[in-house]
PyMOL commands that place a pseudoatom at each C-alpha (Angstrom):
pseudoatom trace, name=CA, resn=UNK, resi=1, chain=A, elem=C, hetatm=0, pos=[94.210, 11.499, 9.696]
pseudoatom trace, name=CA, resn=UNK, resi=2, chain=A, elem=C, hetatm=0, pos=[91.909, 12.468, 12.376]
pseudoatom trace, name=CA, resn=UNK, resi=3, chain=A, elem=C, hetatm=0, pos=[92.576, 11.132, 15.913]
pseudoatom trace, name=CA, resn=UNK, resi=4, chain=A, elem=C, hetatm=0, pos=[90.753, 11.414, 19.507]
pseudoatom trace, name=CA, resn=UNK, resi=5, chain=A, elem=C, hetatm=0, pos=[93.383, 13.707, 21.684]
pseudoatom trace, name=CA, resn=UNK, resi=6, chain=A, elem=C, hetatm=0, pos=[93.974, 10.689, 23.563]
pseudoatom trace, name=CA, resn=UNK, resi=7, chain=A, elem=C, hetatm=0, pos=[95.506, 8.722, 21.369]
pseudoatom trace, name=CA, resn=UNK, resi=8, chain=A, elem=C, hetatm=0, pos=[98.585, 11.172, 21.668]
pseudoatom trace, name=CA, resn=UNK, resi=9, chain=A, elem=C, hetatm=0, pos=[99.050, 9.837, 25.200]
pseudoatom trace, name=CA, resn=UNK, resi=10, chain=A, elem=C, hetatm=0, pos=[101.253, 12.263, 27.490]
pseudoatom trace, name=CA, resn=UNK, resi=11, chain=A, elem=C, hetatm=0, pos=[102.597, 14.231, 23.985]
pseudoatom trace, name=CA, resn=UNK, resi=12, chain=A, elem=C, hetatm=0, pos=[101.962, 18.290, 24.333]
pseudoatom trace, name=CA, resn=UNK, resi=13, chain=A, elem=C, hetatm=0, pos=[99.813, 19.193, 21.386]
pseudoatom trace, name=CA, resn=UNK, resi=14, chain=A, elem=C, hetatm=0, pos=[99.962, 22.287, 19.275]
pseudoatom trace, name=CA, resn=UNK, resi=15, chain=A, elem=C, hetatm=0, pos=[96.714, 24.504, 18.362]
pseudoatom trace, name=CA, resn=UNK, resi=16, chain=A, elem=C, hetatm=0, pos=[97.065, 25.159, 14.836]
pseudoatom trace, name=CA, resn=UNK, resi=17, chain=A, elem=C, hetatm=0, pos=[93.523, 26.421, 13.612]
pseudoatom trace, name=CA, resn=UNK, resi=18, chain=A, elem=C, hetatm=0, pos=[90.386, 27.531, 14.567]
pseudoatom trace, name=CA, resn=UNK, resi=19, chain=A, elem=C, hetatm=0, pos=[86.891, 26.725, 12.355]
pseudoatom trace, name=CA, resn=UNK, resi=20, chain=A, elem=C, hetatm=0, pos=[84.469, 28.910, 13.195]
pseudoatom trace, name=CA, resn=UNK, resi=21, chain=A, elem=C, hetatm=0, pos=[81.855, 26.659, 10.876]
pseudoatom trace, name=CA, resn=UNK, resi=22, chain=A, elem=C, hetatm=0, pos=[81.478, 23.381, 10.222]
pseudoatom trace, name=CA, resn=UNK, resi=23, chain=A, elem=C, hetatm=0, pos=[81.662, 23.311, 6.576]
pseudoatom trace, name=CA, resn=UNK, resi=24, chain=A, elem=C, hetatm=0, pos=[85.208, 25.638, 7.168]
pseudoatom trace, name=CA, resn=UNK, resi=25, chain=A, elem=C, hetatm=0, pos=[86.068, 22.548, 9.916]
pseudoatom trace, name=CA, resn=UNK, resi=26, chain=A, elem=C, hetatm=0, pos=[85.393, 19.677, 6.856]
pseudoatom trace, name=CA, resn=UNK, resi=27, chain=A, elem=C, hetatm=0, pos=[87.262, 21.687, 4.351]
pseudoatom trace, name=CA, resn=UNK, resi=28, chain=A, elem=C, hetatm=0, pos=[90.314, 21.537, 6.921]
pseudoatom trace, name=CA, resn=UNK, resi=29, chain=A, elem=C, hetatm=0, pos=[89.576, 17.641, 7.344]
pseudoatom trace, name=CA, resn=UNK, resi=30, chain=A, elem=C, hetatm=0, pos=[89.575, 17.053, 3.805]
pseudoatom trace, name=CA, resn=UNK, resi=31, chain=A, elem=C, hetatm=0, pos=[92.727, 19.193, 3.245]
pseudoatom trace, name=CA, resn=UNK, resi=32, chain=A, elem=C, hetatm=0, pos=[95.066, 17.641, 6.456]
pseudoatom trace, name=CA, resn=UNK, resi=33, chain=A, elem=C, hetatm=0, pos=[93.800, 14.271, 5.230]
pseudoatom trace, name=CA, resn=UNK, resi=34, chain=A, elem=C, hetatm=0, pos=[95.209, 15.056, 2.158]
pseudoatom trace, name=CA, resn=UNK, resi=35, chain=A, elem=C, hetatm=0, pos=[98.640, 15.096, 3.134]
pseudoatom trace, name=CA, resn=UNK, resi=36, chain=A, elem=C, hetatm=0, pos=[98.553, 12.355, 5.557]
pseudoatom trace, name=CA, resn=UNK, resi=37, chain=A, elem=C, hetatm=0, pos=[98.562, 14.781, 8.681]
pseudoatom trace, name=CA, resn=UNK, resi=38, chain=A, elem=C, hetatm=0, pos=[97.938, 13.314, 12.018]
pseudoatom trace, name=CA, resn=UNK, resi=39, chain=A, elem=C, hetatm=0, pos=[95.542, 15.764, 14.230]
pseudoatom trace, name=CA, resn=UNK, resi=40, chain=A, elem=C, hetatm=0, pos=[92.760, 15.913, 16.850]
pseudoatom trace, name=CA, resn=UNK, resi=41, chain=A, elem=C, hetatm=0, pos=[89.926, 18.552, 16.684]
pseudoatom trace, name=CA, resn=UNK, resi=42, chain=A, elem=C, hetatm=0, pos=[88.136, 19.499, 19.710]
pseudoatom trace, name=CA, resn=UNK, resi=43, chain=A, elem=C, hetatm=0, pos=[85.357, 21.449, 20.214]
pseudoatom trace, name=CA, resn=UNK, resi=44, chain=A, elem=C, hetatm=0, pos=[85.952, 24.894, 22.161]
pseudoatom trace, name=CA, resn=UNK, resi=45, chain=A, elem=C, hetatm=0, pos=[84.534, 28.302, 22.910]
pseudoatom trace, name=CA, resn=UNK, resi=46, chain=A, elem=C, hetatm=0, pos=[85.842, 31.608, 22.048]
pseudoatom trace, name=CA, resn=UNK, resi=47, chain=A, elem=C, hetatm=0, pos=[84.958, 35.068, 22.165]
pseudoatom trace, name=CA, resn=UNK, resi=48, chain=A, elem=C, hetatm=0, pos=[84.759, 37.200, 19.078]
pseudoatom trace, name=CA, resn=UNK, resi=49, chain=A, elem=C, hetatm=0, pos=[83.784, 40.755, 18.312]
pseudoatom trace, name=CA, resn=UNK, resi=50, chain=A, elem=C, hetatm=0, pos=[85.155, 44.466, 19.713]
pseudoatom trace, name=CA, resn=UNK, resi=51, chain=A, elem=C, hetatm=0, pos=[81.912, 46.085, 19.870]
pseudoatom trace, name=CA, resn=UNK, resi=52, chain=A, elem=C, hetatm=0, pos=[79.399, 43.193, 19.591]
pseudoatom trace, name=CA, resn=UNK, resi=53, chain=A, elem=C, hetatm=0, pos=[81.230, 40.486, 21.546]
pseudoatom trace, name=CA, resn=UNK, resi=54, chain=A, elem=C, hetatm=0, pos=[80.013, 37.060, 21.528]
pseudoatom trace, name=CA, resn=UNK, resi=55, chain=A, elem=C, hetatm=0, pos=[81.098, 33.421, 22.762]
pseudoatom trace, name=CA, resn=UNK, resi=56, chain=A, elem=C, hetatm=0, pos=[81.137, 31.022, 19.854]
pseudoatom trace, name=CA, resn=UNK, resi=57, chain=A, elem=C, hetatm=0, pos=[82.041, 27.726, 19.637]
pseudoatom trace, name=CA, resn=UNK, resi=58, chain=A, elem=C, hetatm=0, pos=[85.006, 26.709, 16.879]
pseudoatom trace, name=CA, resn=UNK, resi=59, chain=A, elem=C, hetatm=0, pos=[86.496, 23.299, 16.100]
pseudoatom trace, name=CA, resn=UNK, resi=60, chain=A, elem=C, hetatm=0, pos=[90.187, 23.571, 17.399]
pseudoatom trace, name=CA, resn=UNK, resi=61, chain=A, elem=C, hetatm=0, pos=[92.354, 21.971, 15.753]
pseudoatom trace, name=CA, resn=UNK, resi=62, chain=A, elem=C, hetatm=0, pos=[95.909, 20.365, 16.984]
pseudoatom trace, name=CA, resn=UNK, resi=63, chain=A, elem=C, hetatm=0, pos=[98.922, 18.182, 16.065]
pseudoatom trace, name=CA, resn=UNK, resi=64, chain=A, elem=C, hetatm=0, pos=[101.852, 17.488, 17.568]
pseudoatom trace, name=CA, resn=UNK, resi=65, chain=A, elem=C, hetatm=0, pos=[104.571, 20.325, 16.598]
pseudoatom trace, name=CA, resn=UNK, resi=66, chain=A, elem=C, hetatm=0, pos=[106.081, 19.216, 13.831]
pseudoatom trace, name=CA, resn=UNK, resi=67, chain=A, elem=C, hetatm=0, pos=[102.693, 17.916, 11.831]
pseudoatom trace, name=CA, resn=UNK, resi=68, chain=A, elem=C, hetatm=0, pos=[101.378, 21.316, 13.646]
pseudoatom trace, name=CA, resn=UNK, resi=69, chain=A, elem=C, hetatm=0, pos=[104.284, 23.517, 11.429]
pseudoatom trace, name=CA, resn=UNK, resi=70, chain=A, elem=C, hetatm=0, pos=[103.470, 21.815, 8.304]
pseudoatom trace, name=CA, resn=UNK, resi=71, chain=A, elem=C, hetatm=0, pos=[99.921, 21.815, 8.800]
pseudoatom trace, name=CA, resn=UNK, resi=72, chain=A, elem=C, hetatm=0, pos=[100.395, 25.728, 8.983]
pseudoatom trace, name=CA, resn=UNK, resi=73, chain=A, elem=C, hetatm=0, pos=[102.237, 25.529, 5.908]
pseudoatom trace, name=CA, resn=UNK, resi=74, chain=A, elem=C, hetatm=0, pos=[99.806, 23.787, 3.614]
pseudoatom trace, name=CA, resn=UNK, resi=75, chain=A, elem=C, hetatm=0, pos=[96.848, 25.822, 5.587]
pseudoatom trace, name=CA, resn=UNK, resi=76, chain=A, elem=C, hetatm=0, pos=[98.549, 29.023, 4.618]
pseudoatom trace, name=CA, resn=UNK, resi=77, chain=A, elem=C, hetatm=0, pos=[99.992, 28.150, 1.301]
pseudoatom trace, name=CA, resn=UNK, resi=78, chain=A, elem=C, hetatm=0, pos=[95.802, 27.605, 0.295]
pseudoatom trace, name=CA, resn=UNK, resi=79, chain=A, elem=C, hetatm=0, pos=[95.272, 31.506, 1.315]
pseudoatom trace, name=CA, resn=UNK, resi=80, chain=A, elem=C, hetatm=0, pos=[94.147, 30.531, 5.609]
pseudoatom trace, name=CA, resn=UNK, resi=81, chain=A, elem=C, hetatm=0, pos=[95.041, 32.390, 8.465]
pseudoatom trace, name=CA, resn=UNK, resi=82, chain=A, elem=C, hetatm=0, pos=[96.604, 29.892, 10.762]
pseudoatom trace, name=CA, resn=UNK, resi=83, chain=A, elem=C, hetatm=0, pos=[97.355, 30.133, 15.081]
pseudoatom trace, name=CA, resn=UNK, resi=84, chain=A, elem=C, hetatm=0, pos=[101.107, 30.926, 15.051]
pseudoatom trace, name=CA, resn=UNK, resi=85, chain=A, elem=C, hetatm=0, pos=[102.716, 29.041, 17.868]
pseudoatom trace, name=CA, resn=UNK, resi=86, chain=A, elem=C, hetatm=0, pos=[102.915, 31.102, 21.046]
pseudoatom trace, name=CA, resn=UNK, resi=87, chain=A, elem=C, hetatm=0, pos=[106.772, 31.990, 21.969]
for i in range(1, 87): cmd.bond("trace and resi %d" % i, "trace and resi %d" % (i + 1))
show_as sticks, trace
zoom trace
């Protein structure tokens, strides 16, 4: 279920995926609310391209850690290229 950042208090969150549309952003929605996954989506800006770089802005979405790791295993079990936790 979708929460404001906030709502996780003083908790670290974990980036788990990056929408670079908004249809691509519901889709996620629709799929975390599936399973009953608690996250907050924020709206960010990122750069993209080699050649032709650009700054776009992507819905960013986080959970705590452990609802982050599962989140990246439904995401990737349905074929999408997650954010792998930094080390």
């Amino acid at each position: 279920m979708r929460r404001d950042p906030e709502e996780f208090g003083e908790e670290e969150l974990e980036l788990f995926y990056i929408a670079g549309r908004l249809q691509e952003a519901k889709k996620i929605e629709a799929i975390l609310d599936g399973q009953g996954i608690d996250y907050a989506i924020q709206v960010e800006h990122y750069r993209a391209g080699v050649i032709f770089a650009s700054v776009r802005a992507g819905a960013f979405f986080y959970a705590l850690p452990a609802e982050a790791a599962r989140s990246r295993e439904t995401l990737k079990r349905l074929g999408y290229k997650v954010q792998e936790p930094l080390p």
